[in-house]
C-alpha positions as CSV (number, residue, x, y, z in Angstrom):
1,X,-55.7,35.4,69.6
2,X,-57.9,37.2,72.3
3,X,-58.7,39.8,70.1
4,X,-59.7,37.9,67.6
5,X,-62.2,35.7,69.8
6,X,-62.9,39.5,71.1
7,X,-64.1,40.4,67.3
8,X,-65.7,37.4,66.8
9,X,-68.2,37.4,70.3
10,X,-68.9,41.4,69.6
11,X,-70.2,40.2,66.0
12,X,-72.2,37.4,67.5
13,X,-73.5,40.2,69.9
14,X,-74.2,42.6,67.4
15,X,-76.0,40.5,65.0
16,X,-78.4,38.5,67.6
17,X,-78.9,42.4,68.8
18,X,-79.9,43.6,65.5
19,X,-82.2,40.0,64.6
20,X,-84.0,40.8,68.1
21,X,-84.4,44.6,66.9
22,X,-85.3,43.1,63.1
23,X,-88.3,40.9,65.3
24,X,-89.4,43.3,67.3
25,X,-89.6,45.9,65.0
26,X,-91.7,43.1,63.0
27,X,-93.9,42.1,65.8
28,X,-94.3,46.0,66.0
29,X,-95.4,46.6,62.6
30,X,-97.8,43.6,62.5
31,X,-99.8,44.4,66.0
32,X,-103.0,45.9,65.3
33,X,-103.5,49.5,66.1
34,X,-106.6,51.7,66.6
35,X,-107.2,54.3,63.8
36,X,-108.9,56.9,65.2
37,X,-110.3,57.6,61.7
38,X,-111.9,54.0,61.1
39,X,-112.6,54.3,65.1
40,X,-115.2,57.5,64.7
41,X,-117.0,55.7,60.9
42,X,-117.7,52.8,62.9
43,X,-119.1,54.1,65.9
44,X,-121.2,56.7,63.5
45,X,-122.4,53.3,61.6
46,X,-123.4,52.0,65.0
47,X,-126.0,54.8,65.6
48,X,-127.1,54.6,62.1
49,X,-127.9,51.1,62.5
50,X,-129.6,51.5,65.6
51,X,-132.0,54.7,64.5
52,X,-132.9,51.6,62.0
53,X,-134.5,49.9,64.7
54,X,-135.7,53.1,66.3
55,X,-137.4,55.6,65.6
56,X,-136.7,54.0,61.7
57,X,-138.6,50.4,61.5
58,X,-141.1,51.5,64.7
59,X,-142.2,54.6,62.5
60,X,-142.5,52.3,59.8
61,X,-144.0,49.2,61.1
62,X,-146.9,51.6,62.8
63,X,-148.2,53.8,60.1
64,X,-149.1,50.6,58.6
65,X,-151.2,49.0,61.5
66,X,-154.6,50.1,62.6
67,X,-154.5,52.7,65.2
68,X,-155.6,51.1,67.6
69,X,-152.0,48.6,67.6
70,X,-149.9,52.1,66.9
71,X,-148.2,51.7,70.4
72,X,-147.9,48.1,71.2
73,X,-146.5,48.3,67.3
74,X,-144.2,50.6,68.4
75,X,-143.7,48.9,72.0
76,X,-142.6,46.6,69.8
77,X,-139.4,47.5,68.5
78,X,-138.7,49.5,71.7
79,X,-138.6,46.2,73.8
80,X,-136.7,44.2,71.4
81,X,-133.8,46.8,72.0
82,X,-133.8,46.8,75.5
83,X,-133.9,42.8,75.3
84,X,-131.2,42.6,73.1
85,X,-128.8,45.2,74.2
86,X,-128.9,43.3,77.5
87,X,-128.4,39.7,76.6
88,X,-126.1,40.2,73.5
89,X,-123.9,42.1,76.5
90,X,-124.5,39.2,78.4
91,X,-124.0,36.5,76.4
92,X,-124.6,36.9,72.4
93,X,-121.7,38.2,71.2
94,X,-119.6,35.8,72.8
95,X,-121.6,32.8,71.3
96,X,-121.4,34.5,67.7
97,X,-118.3,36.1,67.2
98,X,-115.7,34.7,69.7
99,X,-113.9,31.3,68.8
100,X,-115.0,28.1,70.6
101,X,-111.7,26.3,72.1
102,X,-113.1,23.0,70.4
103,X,-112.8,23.0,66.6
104,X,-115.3,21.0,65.7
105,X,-118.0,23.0,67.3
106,X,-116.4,25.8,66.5
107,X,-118.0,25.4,62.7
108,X,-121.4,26.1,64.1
109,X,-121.2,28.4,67.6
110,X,-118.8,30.5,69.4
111,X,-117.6,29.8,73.0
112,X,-118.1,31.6,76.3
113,X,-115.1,33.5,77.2
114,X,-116.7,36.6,76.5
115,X,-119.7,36.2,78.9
116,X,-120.6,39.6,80.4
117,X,-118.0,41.1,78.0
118,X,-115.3,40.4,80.7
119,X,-112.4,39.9,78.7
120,X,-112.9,43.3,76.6
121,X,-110.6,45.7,78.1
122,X,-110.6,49.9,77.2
123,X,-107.6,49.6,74.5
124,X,-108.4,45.7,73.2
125,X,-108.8,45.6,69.4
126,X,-111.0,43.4,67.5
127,X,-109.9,40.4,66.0
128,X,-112.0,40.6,63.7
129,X,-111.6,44.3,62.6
130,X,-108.0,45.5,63.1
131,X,-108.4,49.1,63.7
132,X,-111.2,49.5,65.7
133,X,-111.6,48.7,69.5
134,X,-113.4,45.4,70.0
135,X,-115.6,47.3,72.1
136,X,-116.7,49.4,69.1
137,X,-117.5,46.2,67.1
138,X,-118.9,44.4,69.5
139,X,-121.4,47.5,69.6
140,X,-122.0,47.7,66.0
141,X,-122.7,43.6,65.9
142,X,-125.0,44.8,68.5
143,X,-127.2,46.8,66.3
144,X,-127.3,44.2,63.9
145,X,-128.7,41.8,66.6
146,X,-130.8,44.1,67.8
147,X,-132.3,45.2,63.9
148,X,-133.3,41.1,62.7
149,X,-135.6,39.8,65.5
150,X,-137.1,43.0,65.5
151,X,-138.0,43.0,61.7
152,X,-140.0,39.9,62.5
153,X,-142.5,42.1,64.6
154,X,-144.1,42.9,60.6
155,X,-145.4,39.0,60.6
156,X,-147.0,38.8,63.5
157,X,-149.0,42.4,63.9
158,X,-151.7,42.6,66.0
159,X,-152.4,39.8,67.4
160,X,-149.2,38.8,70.0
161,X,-149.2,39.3,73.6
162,X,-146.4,41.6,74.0
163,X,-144.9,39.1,77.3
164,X,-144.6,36.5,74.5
165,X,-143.0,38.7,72.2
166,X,-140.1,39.4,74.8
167,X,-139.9,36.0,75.4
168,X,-140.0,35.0,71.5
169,X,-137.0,37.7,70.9
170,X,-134.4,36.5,73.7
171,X,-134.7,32.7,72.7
172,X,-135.1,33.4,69.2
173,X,-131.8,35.7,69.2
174,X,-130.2,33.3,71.2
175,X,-130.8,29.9,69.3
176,X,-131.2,31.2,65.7
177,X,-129.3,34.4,65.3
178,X,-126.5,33.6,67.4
179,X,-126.2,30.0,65.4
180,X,-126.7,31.7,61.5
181,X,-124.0,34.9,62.5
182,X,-121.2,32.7,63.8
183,X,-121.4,30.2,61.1
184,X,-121.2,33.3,58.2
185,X,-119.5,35.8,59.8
186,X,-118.1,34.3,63.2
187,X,-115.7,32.0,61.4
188,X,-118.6,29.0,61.0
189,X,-119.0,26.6,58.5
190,X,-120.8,28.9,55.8
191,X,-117.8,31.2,56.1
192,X,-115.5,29.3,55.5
193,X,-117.3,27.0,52.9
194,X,-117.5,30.4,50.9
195,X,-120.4,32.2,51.2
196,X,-120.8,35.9,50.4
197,X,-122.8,37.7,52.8
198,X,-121.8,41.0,53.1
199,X,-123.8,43.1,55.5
200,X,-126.9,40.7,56.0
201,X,-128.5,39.0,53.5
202,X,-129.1,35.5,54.3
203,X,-127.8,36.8,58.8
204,X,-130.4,39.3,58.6
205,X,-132.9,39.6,56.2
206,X,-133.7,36.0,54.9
207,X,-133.5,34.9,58.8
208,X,-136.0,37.5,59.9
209,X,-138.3,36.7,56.6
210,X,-138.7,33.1,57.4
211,X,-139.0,33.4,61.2
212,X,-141.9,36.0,60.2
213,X,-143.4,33.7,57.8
214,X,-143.1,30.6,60.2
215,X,-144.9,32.8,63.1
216,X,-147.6,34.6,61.2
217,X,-148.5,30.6,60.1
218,X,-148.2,29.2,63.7
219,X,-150.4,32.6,65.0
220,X,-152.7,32.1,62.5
221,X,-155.1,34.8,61.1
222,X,-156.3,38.4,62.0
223,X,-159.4,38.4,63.5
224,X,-161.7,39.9,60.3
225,X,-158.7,39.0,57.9
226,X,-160.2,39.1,54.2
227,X,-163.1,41.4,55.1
228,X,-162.5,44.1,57.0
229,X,-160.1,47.0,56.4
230,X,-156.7,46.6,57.5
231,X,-155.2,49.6,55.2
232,X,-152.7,51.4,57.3
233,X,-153.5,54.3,59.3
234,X,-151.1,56.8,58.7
235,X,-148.7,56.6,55.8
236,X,-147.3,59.9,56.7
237,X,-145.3,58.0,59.6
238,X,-144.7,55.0,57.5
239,X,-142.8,57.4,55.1
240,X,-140.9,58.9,57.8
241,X,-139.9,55.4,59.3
242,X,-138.6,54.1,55.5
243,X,-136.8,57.6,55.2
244,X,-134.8,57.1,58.2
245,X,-134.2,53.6,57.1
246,X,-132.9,54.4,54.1
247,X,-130.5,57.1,55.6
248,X,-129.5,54.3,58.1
249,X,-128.8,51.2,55.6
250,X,-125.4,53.6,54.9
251,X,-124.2,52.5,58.6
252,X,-125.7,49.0,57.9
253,X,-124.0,48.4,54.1
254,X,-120.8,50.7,54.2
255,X,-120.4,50.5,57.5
256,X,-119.8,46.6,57.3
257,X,-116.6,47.9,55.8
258,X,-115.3,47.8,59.3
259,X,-113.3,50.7,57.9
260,X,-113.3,54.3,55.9
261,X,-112.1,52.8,52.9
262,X,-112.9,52.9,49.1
263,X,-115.0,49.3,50.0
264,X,-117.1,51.5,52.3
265,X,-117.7,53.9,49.3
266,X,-119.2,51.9,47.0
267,X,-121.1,49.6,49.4
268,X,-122.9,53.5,50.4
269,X,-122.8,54.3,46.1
270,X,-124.4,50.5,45.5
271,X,-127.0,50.9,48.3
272,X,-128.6,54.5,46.5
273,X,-128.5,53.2,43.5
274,X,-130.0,49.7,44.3
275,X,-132.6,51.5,46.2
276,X,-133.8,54.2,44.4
277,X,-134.4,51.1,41.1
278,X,-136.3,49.2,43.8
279,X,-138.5,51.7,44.1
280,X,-138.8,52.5,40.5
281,X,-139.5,48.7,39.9
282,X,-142.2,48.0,42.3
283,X,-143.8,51.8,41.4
284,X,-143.6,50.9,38.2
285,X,-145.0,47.2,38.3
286,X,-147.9,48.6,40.4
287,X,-148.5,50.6,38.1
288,X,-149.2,48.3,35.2
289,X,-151.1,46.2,37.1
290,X,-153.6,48.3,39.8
291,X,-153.4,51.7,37.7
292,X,-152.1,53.7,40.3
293,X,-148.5,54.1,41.8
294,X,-149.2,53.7,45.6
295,X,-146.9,55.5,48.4
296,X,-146.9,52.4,50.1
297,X,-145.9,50.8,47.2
298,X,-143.1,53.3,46.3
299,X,-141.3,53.2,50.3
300,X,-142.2,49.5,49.9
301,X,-139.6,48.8,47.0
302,X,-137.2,50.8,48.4
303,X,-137.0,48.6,51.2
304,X,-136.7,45.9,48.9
305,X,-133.8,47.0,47.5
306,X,-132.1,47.8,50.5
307,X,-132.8,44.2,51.2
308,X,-131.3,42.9,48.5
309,X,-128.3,44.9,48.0
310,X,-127.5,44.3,51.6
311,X,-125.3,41.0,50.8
312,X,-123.8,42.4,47.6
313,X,-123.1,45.7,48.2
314,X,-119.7,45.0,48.9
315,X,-118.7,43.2,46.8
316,X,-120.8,44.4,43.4
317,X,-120.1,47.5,41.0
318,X,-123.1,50.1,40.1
319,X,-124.2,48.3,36.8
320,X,-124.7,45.1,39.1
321,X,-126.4,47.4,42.1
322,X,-128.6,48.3,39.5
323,X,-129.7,45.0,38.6
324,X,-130.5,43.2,42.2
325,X,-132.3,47.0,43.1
326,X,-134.7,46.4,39.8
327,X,-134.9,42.6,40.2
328,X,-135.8,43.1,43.8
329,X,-138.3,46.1,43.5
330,X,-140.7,43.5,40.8
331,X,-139.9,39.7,42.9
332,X,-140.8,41.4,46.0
333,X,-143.9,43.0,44.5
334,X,-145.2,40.0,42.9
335,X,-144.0,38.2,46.9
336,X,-145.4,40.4,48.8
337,X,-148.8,41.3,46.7
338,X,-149.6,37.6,44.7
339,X,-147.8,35.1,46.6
340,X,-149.5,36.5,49.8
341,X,-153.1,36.3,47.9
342,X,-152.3,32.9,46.3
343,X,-151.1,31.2,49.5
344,X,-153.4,32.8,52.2
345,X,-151.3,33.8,55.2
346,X,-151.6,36.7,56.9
347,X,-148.2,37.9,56.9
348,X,-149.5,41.7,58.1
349,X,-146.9,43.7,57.0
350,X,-145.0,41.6,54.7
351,X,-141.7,40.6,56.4
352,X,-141.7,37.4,54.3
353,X,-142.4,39.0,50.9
354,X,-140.0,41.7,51.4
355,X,-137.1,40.6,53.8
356,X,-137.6,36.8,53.6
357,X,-137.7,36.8,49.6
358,X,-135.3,40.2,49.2
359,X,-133.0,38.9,51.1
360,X,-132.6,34.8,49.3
361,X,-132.8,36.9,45.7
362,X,-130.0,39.4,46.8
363,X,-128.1,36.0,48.2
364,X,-128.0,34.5,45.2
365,X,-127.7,37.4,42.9
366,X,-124.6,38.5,45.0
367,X,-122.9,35.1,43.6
368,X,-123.7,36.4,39.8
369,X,-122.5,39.9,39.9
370,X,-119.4,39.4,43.1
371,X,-116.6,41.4,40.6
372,X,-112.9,40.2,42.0
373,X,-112.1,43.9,40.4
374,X,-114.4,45.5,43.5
375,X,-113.3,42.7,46.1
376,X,-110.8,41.0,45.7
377,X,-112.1,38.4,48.4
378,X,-115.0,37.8,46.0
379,X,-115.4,35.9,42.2
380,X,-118.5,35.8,40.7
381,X,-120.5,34.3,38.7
382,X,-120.9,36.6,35.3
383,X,-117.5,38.4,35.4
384,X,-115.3,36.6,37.0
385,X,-116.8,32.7,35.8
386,X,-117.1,31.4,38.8
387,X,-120.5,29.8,38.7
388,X,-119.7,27.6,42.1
389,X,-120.6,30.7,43.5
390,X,-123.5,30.4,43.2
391,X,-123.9,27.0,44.6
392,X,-122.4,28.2,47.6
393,X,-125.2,30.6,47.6
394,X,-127.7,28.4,47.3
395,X,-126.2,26.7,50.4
396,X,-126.0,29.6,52.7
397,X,-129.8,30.4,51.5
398,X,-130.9,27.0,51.9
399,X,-129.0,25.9,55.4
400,X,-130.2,29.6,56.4
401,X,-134.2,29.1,55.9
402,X,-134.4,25.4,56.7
403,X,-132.7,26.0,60.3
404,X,-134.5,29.3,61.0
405,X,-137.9,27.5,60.0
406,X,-137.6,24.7,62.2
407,X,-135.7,26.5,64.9
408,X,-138.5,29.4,65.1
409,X,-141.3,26.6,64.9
410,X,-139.7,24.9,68.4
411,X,-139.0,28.2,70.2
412,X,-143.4,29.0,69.2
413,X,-144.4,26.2,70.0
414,X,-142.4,26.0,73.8
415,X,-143.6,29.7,74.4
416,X,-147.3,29.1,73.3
417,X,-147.3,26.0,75.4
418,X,-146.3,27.8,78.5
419,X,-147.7,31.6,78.3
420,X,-149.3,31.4,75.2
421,X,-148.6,33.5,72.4
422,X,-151.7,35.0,71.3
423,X,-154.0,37.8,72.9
424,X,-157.9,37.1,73.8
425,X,-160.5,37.3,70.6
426,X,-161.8,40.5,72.7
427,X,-158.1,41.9,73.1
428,X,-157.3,41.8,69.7
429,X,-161.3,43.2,68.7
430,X,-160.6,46.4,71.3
431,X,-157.3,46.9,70.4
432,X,-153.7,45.7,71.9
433,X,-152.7,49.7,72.9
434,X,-155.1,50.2,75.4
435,X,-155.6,46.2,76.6
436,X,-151.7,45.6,76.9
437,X,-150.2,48.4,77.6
438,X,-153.1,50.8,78.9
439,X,-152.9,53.9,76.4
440,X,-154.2,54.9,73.3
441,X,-153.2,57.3,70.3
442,X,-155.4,60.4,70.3
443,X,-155.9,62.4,67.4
């Protein structure tokens, strides 16, 4: 009798032994561990994204000012990293990519356990990513932050005071970015509503477009817009500047992978090829209509199709890259040329035409050609029949541009009313380099 009651408690014993090994060993299995290999993609992803910013878009934006705007062009971008490095540390990525303890808020802003990064430790994983340190991602979310205010610097050209444009970037990051990247990619309302955004579309480029096209209207007009020549200076930087952005969109696209994965793969193979038919398309298009197939014309589209295959490139295989980089090269040629003339802004280096309207046409163009065969978290329109997507496209587009334009238009107006934003008639005649900032380009 004791030995059988003996039997019976060692069985007991063994098998709650071998259930606590069994959950353990699950536990084990399902905790997220650092991959050393996705580790070292991402952090190289992180420094492509940021030579976006600089020396990419500052070479860019100033070959295409008047020389004597070069530095406080360049100034420009250089600021807007410092600015942004700082309070995205501080406070950014907290308020877009960690949860909010309320739920209902939750849908449209993160919460503030992550103020000052405090909470990220050395070996802490993201959340969101898996394999990477959080510290890694957080850095990469960084660049992006750092990349979309400072695209709106292409609206507002030579005519800002540069203590305005500091101010402009921190609230502007804070109470639109912040807002749009939470509820896409932060676990928000457009997230989870559907909405296909892979690397930036409607987060970056749409949200930069408008903002530009809401400041260059609330600035106003060049001084001499119309009838003087504004042709850039020096293409020869210009080139460099979309060079190095093209290299860099690799990070951007395929590194919103998160991993080194076949996804990353043909995010990088649909950014070329999107690209290089961008440029074709607007070369081509200029072609027919002024004669002559402009450089500026040429680096032009190929920003345009980076644009535009920025929110599909995930999720889209080459025929459809193909497409959005053709569609995009023509729509933001007849944007950034005819609308520009028709409507008469002065958007100076066409951040609406080319980011604003790339990125809405590369939105909804990601809802027809999303293949379920390249992703499976996607179903598209024309191969997979899922025309909703491409309401929920339209959403994301439209709750994207209508909050940006009014939010941009508040933070303007609040700055202009305290500082004010623009620089003196006589400033803006002599030039902003040597009147804000004291130097001049030579040479």
């Amino acid at each position: 009798m004791n030995i059988s009651k003996l039997k019976k408690a060692a069985l007991v014993a063994l098998t709650s032994v071998g259930a606590l090994i069994a959950t353990a060993g699950s536990a084990f299995a399902a905790a997220p561990k650092i991959d050393s290999g996705d580790t070292a993609w991402m952090i190289t992803s992180s420094a492509l994204v940021l030579m976006m910013t600089i020396p990419g878009l500052a070479l860019f934006y100033a070959g295409m000012v008047r020389r004597k705007n070069v530095l406080a062009t360049m100034a420009q971008s250089f600021g807007a990293t410092c600015v942004i490095t700082v309070l995205w540390m501080i406070i950014g990525y907290s308020i877009a990519f960690t949860p909010n303890p309320d739920a209902s808020w939750n849908q449209f802003i993160g919460g503030f356990a992550y103020l000052f990064l405090k909470p990220m430790g050395l070996n802490a994983v993201s959340s969101l990513a898996g394999t990477i340190p959080e510290s890694v991602y957080m850095f990469f979310q960084m660049t992006f932050a750092i990349i979309t205010p400072a695209l709106i610097a292409g609206a507002l050209a030579d005519r800002m005071k540069f203590s305005a444009f500091l101010w402009f970037m921190a609230l502007w990051l804070l109470f639109v970015y912040c807002p749009i990247a939470h509820w896409v990619w932060g676990g928000g309302w457009l997230g989870t509503l559907g909405a296909l955004d892979y690397a930036g579309g409607t987060v970056v480029h749409l949200n930069a477009g408008t903002a530009g096209l809401v400041t260059c209207l609330v600035l106003g007009k060049r001084i001499g817009y119309g009838n003087e020549n504004m042709a850039p200076h020096n293409l020869v930087l210009s080139v460099i500047g979309a060079s190095l952005l093209w290299v860099g969109w690799f990070g951007f696209n395929a590194g919103s992978a998160v991993t080194a994965n076949v996804n990353a793969g043909m995010a990088a193979a649909a950014t070329q090829i999107a690209t290089a038919a961008a440029s074709l398309g607007w070369m081509f298009a200029e072609w027919l209509v002024a004669k002559k197939p402009s450089v500026l014309g040429m680096i032009s589209g190929a920003v345009a199709g980076l644009v535009a295959i920025t929110p599909a490139s995930g999720f889209v295989d080459p025929t459809g890259a193909l497409i959005i980089g053709l569609a995009a090269g023509v729509v933001c040629y007849i944007s950034a040329v005819w609308m520009k003339k028709l409507f008469g802004y002065d958007d100076a280096l066409d951040a609406w035409g080319v980011h604003g309207v790339g990125g809405a046409l590369g939105a909804m163009l990601t809802g027809a050609f999303a293949s379920n065969a390249i992703n499976s978290a996607s179903k598209g329109w024309l191969y997979d029949g899922n025309i909703g997507q491409m309401l929920i496209q339209f959403y994301d587009v439209a709750a994207v541009f209508v909050y940006c334009g009014v939010g941009t238009f508040i933070i303007l107006k609040v700055i202009d009313m305290i500082i004010g934003l623009r620089v003196s008639p006589e400033v803006e005649v002599e030039g902003l380099d040597i009147n804000l900032h004291g130097e001049t380009v030579h040479g």
